[in-house]
N, C-alpha and C positions, 0 to 999 in steps of 0.2 A: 366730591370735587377733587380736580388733578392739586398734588405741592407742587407749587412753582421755585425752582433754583433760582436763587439768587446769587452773584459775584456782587462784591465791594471796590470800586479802584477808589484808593485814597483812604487811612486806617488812623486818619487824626483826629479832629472833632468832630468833624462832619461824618465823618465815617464809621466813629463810636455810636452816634445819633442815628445813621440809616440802621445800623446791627442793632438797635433798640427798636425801632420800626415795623423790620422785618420781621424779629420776633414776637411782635405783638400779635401776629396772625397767626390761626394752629396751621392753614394752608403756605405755610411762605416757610423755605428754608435758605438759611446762609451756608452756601457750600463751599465759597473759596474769597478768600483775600486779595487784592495786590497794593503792594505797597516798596516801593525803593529801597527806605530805611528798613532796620531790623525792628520784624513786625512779632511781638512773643501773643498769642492768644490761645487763652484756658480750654475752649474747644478742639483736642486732635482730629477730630473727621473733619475740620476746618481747612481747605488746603492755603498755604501761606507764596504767591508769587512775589516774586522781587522784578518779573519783568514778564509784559506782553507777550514776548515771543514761547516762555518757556509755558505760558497756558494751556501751549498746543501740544 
C-alpha cells in the first residue's frame, strides 16, 4: 500500500489529536505543520509553516 502525506493546519488541541490519529497508521505520515503562533515540535523531518503562502 502507497504512505499517504499528511499536513496539519492548526497545532493546538485539535491538532495534537489529528498528529495522534495519523500516526496510529503504519501507512499515514505527518509531513508538515502550519500554524501562526510559534509552533516547537520533537520531530525535525516535520516541516513547521507560519503561513500558506510559504508552503509553496
Amino acid at each position: 500500500m502507497t504512505n499517504i502525506k499528511f499536513g496539519i493546519a492548526g497545532y493546538g488541541k485539535m491538532g495534537k489529536i489529528r498528529e495522534l490519529s495519523i500516526n496510529e497508521y503504519k501507512y499515514a505520515t505527518l509531513v508538515s505543520i502550519y500554524e501562526v503562533s510559534e509552533c516547537k515540535h520533537y520531530n525535525k523531518d516535520i516541516v513547521i509553516y507560519d503561513s500558506f503562502e510559504n508552503r509553496f
